[in-house]
LORO-678235 format. One record per atom (N, C-alpha, C, CB): residue in one letter; z, x, y. Coordinates in steps of 0.05 Angstrom, whole numbers, padded with zeros to 5 digits, always signed. Glycine has a CB too. Layout:
residues N
aZXY;...
This chain:
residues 280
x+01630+00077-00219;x+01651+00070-00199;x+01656+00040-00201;x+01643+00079-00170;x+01679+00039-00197;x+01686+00005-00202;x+01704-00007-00186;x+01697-00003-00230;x+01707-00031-00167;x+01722-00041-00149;x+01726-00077-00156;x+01708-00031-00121;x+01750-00075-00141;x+01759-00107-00147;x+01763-00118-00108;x+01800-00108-00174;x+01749-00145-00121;x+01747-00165-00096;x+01765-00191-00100;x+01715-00176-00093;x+01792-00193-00104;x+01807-00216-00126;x+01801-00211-00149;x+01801-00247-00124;x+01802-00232-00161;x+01781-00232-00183;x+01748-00227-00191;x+01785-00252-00188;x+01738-00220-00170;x+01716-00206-00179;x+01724-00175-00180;x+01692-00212-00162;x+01703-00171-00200;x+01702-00137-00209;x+01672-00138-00206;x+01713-00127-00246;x+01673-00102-00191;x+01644-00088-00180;x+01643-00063-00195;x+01643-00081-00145;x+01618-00060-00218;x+01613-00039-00219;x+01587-00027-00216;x+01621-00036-00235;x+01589-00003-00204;x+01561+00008-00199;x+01547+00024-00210;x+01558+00017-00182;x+01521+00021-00226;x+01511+00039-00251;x+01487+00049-00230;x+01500+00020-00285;x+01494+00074-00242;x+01463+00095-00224;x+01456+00098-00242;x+01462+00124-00204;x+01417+00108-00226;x+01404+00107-00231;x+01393+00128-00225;x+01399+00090-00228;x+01395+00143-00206;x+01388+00160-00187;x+01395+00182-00168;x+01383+00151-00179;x+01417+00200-00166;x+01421+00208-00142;x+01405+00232-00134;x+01447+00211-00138;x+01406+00231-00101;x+01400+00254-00084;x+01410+00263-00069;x+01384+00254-00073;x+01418+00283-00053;x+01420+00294-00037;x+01396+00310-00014;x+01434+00303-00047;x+01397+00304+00001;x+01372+00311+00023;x+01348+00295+00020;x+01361+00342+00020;x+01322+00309+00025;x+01302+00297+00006;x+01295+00267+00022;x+01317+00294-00028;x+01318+00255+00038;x+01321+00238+00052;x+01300+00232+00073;x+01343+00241+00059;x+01285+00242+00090;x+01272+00237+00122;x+01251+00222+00115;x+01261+00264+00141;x+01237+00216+00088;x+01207+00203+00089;x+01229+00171+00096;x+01181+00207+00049;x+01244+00174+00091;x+01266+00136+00095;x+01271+00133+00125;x+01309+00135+00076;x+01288+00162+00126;x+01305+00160+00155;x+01303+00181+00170;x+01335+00156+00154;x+01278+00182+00188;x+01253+00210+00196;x+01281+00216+00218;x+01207+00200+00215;x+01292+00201+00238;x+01307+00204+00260;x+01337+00217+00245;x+01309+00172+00278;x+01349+00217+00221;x+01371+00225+00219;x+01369+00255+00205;x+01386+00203+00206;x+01360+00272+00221;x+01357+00301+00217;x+01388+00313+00213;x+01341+00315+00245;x+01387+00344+00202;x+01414+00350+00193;x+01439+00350+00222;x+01409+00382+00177;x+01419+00369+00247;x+01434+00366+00268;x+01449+00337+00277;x+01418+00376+00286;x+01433+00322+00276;x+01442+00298+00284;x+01471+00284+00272;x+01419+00282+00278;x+01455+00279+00241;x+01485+00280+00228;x+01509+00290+00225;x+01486+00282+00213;x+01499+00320+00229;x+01528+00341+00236;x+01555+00329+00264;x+01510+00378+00251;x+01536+00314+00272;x+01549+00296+00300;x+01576+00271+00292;x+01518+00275+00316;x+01565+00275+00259;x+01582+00245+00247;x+01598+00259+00235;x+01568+00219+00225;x+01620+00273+00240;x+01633+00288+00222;x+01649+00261+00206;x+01653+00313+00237;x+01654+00244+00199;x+01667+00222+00187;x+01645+00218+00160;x+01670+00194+00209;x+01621+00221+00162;x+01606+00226+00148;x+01606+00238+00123;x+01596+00233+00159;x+01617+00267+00126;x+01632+00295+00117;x+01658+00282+00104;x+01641+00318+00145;x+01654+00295+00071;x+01632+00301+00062;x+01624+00280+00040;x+01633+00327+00055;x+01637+00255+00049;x+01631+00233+00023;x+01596+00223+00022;x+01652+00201+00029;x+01593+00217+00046;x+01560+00203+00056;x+01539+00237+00061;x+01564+00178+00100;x+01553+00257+00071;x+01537+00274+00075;x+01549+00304+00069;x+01529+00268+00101;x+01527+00326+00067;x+01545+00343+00059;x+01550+00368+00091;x+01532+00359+00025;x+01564+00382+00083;x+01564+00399+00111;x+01542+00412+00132;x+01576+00421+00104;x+01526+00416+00108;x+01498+00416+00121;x+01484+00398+00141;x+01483+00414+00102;x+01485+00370+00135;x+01482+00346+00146;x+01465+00330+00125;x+01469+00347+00173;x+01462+00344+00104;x+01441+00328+00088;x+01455+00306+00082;x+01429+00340+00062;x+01435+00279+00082;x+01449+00255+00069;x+01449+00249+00031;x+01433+00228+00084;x+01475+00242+00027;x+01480+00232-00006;x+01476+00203-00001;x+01515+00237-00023;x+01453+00201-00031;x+01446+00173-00024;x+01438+00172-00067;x+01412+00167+00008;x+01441+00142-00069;x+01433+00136-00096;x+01419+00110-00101;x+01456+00138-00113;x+01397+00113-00122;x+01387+00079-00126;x+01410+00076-00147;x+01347+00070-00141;x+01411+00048-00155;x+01443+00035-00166;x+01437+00007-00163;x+01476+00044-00145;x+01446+00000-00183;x+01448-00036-00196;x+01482-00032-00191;x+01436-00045-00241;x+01481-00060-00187;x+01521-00067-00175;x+01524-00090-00200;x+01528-00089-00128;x+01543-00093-00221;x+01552-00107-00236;x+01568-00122-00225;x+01559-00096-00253;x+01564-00148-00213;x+01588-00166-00202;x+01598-00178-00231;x+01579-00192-00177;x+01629-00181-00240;x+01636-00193-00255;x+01655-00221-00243;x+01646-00174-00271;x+01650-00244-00242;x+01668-00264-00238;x+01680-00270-00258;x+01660-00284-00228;x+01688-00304-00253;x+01702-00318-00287;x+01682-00323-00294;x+01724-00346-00293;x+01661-00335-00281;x+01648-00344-00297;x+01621-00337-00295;x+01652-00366-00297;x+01613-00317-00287;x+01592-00307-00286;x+01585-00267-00287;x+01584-00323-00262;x+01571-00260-00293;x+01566-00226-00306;x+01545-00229-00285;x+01555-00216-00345;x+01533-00218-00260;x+01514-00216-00247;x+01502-00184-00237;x+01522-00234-00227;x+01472-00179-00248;x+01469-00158-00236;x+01451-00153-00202;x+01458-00146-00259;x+01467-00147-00187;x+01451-00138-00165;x+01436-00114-00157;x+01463-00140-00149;x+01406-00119-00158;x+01386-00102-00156;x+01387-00086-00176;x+01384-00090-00133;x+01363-00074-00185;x+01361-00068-00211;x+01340-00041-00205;x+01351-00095-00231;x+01339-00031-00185;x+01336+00003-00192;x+01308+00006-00192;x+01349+00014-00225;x+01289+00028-00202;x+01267+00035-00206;x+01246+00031-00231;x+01273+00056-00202;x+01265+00025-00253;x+01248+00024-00279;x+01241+00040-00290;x+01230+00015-00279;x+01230+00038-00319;x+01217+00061-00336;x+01190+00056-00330;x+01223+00061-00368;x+01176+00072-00337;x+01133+00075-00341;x+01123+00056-00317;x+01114+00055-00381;x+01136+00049-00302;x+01123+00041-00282;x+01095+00064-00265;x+01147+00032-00265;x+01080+00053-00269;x+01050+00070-00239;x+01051+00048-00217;x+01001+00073-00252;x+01029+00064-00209;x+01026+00058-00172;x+01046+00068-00162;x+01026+00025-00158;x+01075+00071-00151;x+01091+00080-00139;x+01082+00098-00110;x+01104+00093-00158;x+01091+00101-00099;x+01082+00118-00074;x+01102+00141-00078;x+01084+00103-00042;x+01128+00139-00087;x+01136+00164-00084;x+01124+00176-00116;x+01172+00166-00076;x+01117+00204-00121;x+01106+00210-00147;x+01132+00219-00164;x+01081+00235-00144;x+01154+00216-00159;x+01179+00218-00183;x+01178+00190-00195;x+01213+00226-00171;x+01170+00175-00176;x+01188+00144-00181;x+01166+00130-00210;x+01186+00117-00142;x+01143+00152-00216;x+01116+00133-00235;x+01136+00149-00264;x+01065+00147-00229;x+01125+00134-00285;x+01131+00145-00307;x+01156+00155-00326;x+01122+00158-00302;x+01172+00147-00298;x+01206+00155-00309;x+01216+00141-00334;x+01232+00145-00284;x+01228+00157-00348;x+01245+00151-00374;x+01274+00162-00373;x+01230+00165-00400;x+01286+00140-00349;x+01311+00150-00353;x+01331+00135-00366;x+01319+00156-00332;x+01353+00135-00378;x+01375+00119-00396;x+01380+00104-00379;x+01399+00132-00409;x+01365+00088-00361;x+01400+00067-00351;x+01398+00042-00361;x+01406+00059-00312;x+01392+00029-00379;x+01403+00016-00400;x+01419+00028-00420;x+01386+00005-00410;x+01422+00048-00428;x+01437+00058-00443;x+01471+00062-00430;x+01421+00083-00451;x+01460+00074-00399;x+01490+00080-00384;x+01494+00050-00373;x+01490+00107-00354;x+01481+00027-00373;x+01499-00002-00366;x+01509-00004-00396;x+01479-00036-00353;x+01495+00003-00416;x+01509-00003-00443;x+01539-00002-00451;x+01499+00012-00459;x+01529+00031-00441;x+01558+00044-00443;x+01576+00031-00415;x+01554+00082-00443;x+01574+00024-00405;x+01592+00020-00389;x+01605-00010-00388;x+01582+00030-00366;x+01593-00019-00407;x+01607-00050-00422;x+01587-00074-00416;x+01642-00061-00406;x+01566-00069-00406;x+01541-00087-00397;x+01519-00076-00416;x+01531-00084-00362;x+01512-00095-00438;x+01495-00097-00452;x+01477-00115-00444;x+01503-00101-00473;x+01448-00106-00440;x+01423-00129-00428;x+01427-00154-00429;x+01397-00128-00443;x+01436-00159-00453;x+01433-00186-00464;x+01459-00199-00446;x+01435-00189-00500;x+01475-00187-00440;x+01506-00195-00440;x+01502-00212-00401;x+01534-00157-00445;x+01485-00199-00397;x+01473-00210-00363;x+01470-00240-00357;x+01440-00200-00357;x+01475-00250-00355;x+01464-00280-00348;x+01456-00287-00320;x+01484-00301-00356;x+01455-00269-00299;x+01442-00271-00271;x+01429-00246-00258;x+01463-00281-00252;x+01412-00252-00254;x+01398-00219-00243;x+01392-00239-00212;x+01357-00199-00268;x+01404-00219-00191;x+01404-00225-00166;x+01392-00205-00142;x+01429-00232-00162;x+01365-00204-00134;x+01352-00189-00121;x+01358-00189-00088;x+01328-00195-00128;x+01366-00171-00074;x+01377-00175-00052;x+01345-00177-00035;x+01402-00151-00045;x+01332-00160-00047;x+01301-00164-00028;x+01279-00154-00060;x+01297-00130+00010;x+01255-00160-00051;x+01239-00142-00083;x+01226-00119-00069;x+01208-00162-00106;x+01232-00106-00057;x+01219-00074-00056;x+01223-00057-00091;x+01243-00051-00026;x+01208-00035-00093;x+01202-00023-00108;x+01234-00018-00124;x+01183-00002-00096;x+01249+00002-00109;x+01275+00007-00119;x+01295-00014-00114;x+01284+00031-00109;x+01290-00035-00127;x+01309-00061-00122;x+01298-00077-00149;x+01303-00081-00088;x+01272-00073-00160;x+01268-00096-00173;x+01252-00078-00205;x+01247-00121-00151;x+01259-00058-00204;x+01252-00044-00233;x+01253-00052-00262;x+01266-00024-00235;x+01286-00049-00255;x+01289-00064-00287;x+01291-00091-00288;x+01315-00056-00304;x+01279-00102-00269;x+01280-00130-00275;x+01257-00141-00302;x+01272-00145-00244;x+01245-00118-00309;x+01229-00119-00329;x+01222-00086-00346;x+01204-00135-00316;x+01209-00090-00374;x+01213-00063-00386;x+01187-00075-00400;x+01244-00051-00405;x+01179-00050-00415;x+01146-00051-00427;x+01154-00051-00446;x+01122-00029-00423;x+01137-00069-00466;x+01146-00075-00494;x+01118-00086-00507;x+01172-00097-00494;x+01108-00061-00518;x+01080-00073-00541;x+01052-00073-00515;x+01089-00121-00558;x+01059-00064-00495;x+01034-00058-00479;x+01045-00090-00459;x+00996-00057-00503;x+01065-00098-00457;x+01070-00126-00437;x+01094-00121-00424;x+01072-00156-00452;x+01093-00130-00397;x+01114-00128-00390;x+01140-00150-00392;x+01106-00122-00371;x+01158-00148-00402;x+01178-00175-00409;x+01204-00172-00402;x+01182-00182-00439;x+01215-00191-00390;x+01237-00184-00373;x+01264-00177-00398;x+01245-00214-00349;x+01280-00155-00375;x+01295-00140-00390;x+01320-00154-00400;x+01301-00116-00376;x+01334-00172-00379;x+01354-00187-00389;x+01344-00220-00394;x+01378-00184-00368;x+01344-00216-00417;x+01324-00237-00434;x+01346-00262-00430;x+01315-00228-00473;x+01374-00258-00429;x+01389-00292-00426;x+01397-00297-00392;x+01427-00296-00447;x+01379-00274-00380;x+01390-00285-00347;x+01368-00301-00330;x+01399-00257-00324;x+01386-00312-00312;x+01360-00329-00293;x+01361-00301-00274;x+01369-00369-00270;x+01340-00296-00271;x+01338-00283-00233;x+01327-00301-00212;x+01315-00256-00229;x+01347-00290-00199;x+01350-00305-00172;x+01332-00289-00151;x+01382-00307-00161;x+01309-00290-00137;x+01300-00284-00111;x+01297-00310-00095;x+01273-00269-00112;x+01304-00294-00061;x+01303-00313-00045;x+01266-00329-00041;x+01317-00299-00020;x+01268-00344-00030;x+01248-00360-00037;x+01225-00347-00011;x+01259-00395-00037;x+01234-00341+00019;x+01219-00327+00033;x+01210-00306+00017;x+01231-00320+00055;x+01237-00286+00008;x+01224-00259+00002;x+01202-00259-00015;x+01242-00242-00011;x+01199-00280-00039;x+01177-00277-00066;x+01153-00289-00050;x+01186-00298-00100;x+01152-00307-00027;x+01130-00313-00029;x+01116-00298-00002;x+01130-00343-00033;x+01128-00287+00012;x+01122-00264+00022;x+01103-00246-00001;x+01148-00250+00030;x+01115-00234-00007;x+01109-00211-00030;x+01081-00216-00041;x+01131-00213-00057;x+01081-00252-00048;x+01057-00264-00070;x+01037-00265-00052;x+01061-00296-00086;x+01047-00270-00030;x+01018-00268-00012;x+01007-00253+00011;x+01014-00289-00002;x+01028-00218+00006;x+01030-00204+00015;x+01021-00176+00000;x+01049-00210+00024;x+01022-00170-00029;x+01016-00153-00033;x+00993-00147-00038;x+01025-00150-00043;x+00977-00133-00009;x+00948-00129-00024;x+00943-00097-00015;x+00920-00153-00010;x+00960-00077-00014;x+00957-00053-00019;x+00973-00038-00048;x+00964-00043+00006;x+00953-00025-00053;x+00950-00022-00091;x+00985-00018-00091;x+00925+00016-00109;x+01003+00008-00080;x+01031+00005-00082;x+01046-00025-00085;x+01042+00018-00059;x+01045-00042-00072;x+01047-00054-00074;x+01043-00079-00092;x+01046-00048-00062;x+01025-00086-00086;x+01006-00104-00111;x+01027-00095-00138;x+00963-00088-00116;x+01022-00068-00148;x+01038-00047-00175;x+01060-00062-00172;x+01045-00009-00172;x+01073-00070-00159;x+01109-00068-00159;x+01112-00101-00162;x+01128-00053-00123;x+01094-00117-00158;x+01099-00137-00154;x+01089-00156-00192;x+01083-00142-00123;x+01063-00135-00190;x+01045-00151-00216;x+01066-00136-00242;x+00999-00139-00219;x+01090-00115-00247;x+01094-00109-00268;x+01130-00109-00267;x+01077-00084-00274;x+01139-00120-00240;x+01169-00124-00236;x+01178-00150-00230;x+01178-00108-00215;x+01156-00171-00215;x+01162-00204-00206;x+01147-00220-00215;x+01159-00210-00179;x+01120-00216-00219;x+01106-00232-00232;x+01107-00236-00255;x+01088-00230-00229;x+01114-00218-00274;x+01127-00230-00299;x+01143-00239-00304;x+01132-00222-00313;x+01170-00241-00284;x+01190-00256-00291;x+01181-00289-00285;x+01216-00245-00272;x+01163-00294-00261;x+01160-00319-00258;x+01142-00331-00275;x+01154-00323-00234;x+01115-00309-00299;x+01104-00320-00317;x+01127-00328-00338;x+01082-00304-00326;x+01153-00308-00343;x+01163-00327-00367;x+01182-00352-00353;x+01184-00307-00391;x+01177-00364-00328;x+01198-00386-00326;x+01236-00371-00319;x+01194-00405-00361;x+01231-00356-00311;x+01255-00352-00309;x+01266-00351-00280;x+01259-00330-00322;x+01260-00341-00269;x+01253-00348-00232;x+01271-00358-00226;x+01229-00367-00220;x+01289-00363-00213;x+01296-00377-00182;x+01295-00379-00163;x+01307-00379-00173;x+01276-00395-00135;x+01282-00383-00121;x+01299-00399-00097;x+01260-00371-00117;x+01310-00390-00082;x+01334-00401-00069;x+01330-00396-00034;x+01362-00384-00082;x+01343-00409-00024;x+01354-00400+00005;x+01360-00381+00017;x+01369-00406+00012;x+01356-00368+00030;x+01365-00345+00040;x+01405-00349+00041;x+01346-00341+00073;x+01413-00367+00051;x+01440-00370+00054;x+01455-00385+00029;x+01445-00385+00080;x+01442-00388+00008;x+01449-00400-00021;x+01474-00397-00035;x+01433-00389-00038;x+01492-00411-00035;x+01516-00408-00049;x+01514-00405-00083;x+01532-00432-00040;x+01517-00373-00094;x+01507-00374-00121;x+01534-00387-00141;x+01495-00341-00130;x+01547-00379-00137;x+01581-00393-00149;x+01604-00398-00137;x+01595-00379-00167;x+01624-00408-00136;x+01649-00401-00114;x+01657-00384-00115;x+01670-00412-00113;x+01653-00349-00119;x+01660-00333-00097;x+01635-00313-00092;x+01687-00317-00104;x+01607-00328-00099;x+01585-00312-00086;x+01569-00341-00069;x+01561-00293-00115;x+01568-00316-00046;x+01541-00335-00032;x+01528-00310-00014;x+01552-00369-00008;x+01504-00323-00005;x+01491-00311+00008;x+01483-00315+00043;x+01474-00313-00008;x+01480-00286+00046;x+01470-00278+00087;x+01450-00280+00087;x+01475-00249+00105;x+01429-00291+00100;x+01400-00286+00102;x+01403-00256+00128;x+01380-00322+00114;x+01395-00234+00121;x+01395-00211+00141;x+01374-00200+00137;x+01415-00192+00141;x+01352-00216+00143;x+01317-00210+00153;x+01317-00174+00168;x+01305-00241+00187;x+01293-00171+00170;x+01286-00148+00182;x+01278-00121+00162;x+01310-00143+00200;x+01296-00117+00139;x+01278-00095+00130;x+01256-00113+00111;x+01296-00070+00112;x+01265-00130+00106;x+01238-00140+00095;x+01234-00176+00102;x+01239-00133+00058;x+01229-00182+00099;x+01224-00219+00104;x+01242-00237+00106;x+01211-00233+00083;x+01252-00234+00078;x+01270-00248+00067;x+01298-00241+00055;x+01259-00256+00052;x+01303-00207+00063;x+01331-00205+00058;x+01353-00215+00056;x+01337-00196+00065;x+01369-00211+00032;x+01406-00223+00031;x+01414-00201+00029;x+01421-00244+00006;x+01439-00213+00045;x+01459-00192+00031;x+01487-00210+00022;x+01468-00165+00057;x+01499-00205+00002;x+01517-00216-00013;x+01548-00215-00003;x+01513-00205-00039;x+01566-00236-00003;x+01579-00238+00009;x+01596-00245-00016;x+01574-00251+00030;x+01620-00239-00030;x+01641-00240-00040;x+01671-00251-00035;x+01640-00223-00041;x+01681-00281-00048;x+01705-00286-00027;x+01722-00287-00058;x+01705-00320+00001;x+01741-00274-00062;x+01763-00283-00081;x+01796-00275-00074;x+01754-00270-00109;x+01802-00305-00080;x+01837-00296-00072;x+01844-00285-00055;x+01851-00282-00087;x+01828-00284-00032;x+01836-00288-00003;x+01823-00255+00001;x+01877-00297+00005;x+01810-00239-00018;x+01796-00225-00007;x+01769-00222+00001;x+01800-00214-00016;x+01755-00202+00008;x+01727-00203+00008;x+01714-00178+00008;x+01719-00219+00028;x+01695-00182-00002;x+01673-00160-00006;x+01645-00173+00013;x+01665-00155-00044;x+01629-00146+00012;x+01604-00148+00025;x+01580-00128+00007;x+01609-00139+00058;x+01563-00137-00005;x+01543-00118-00016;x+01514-00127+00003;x+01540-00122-00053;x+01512-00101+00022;x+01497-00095+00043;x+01467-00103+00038;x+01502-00067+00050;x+01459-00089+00017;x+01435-00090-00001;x+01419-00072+00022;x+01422-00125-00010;x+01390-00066+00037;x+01382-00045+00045;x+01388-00058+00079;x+01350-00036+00032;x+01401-00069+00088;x+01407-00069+00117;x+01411-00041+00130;x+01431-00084+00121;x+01419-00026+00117;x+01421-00002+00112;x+01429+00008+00097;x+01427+00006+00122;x+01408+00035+00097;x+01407+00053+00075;x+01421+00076+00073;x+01386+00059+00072;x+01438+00073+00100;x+01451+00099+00099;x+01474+00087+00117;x+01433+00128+00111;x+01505+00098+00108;x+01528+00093+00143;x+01515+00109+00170;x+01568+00112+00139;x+01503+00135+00166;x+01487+00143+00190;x+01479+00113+00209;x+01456+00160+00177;x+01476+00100+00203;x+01455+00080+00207;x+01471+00060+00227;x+01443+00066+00177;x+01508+00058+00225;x+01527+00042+00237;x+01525+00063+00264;x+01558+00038+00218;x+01534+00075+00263;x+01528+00093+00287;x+01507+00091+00306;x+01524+00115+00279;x+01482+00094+00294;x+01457+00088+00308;x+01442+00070+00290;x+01440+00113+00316;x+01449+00045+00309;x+01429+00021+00295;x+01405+00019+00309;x+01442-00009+00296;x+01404+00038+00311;x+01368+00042+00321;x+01355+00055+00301;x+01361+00061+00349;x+01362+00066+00285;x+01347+00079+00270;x+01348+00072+00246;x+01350+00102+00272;x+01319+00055+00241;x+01310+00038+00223;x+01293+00066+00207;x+01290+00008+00238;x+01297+00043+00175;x+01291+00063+00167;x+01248+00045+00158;x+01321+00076+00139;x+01241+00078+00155;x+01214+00074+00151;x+01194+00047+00134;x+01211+00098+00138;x+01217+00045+00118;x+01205+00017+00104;x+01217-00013+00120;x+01218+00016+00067;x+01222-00018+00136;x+01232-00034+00151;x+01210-00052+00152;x+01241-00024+00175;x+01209-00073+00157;x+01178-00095+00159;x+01183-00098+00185;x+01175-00130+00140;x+01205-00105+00200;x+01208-00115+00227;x+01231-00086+00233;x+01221-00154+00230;x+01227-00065+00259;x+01249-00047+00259;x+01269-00068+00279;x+01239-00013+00271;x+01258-00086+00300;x+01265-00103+00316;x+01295-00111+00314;x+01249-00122+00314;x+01279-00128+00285;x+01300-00143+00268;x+01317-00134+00261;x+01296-00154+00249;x+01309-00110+00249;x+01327-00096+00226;x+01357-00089+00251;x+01307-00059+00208;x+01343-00076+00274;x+01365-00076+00284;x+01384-00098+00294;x+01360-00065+00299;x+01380-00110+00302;x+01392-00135+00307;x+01411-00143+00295;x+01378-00152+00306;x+01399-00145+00272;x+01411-00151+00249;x+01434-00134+00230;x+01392-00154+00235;x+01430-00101+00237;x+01455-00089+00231;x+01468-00099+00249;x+01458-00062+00229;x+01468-00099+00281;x+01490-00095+00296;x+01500-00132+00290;x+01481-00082+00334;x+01492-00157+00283;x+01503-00178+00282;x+01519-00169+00256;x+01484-00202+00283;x+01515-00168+00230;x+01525-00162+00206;x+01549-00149+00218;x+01506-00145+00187;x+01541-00125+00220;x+01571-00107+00222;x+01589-00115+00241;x+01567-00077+00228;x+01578-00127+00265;x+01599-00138+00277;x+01614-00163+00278;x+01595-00135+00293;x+01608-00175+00256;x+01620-00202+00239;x+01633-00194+00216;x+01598-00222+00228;x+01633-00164+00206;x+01655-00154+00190;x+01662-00126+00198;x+01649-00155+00161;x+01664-00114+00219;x+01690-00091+00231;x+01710-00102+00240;x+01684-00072+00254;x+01720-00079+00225;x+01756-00084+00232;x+01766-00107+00228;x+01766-00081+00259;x+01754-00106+00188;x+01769-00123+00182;x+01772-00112+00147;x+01757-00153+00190;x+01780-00124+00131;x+01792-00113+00101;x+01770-00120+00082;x+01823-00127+00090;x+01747-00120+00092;x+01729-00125+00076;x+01724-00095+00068;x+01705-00141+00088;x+01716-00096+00041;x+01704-00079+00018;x+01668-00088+00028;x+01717-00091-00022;x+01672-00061+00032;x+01630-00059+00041;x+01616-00032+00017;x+01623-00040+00090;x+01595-00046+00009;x+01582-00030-00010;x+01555-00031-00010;x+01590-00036-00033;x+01533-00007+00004;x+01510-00006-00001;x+01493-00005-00019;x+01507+00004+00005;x+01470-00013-00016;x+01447-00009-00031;x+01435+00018-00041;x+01430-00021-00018;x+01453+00034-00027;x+01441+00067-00031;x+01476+00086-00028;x+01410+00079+00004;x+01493+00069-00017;x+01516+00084-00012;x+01540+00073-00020;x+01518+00090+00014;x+01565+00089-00032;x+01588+00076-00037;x+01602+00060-00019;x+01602+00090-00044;x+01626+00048-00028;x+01644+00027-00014;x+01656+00046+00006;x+01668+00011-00034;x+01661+00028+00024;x+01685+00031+00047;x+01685+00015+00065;x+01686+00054+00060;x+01696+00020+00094;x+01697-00007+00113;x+01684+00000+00144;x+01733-00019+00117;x+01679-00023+00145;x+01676-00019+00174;x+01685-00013+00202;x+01671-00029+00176;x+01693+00001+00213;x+01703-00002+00238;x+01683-00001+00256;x+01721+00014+00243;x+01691-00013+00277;x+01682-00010+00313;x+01695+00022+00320;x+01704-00041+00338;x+01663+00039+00337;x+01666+00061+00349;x+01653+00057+00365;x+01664+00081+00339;x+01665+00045+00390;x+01648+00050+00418;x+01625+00021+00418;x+01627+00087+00415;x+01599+00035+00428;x+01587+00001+00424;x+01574+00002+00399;x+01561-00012+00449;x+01584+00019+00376;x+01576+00025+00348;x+01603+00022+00329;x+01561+00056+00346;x+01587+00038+00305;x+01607+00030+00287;x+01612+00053+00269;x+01600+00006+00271;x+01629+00049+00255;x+01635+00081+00230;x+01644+00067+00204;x+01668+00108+00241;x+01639+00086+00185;x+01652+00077+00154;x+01659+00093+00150;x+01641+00068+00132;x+01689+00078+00136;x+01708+00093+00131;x+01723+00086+00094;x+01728+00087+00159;x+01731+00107+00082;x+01738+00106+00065;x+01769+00087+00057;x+01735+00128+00064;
């Protein structure tokens, strides 16, 4: 799928999709419940109430920059907590290939947070080492989030995701790490929107008088505009997290911003009541 912000171009390469399968994330958004969102129906969910959700890297293209945001699950990765997510060999370097993004062709890899399905292919196994996958890009993590992480991961899931997806990028020197509110070029900069994890961004898009928003996991689902109470299970702070949807979204409803999740397609925001809805 592919969208334009002015002159930026968004494309989104999966990695992953599901349907259902959803509650170990978002235990509170049961099928009944959802059935309540008929707006939902049937792009975000299907009649049932099950939620459609996908892991997905976002290709921002500017003039002058090819940037990938978040980078998915990875191949042969262990430790994982979910048991699909160890060992996978799936093509998505082959489907960014095909889709006009060749590894090499990357020159920014931009992590909105480093949880597990965000920071995969930020590296690939090669000769028994791990070595980052887009060999001419800087990656960018925020500077809370990594050092959180470095001096936070001491359960084995963890620890796994960190010693074979971040720590190699910062052994080869490639690293950035930045501000939470960091202006990456003139038409990217960054939101610091703390709460599911430390140091969250979410990416903000301005070209030729338009704008985009890539949410990154503020939420993981539009269920979630509706009831911003219901954080989802990996949340570090649920406090925050809420807070922090209802400030976000209500600094862009009902307005012409292009909004695009970390797990869900584009659309916009509106105000419903003392909540919110997405709409196509």
């Amino acid at each position: 799928m592919r969208w334009k912000v002015g002159r930026v171009k968004i494309t989104k390469v999966v990695e992953l999709e599901t349907v259902g399968s959803t509650r170990f994330i978002l235990p509170l958004a049961t099928n009944e419940e959802i059935r309540k969102l008929p707006w939902l129906i049937p792009d975000f969910a299907t009649e049932e109430g099950r939620l459609k959700m996908s892991i997905h890297a976002l290709v921002v293209e500017t003039p002058s920059h090819r940037i990938v945001v978040d980078t998915g699950l990875g191949n042969d990765k262990e430790g994982r907590s979910v048991p699909t997510w160890n060992n996978r060999q799936s093509p998505f370097l082959e489907t960014l290939t095909d889709a006009g993004f060749p590894p090499d062709s990357i020159d920014t890899v931009l992590c909105t947070h480093l949880h597990v399905d965000h920071v995969g292919w930020n590296t690939r196994l090669v000769g028994g080492q791990w070595v980052p996958t887009f060999a001419n890009a800087r990656y960018v993590f925020g500077k809370t989030e990594y050092e959180h992480w470095r001096d936070h991961s001491h359960e084995p899931d963890k620890a796994a995701v960190f010693d074979d997806s971040v720590k190699p990028i910062v052994d080869a020197g490639k690293a950035e790490l930045i501000p939470s509110d960091h202006k990456l070029c003139d038409e990217i900069s960054l939101i610091p929107t703390p709460g599911h994890s430390p140091g969250h961004m979410s990416v903000l898009i301005r070209s030729e008088g338009e704008e985009g928003l890539l949410t990154g996991d503020v939420a993981h689902h539009p269920c979630q505009m509706a009831h911003l109470d219901w954080s989802s299970t990996a949340d570090s702070d649920p406090v925050q997290s809420t807070a922090t949807r209802r400030q976000l979204f209500s600094r862009f409803a009902d307005r012409p911003t292009l909004v695009i999740g970390g797990h869900y397609n584009a659309g916009r925001i509106q105000r419903d009541g003392d909540a919110f809805k997405f709409v196509l």
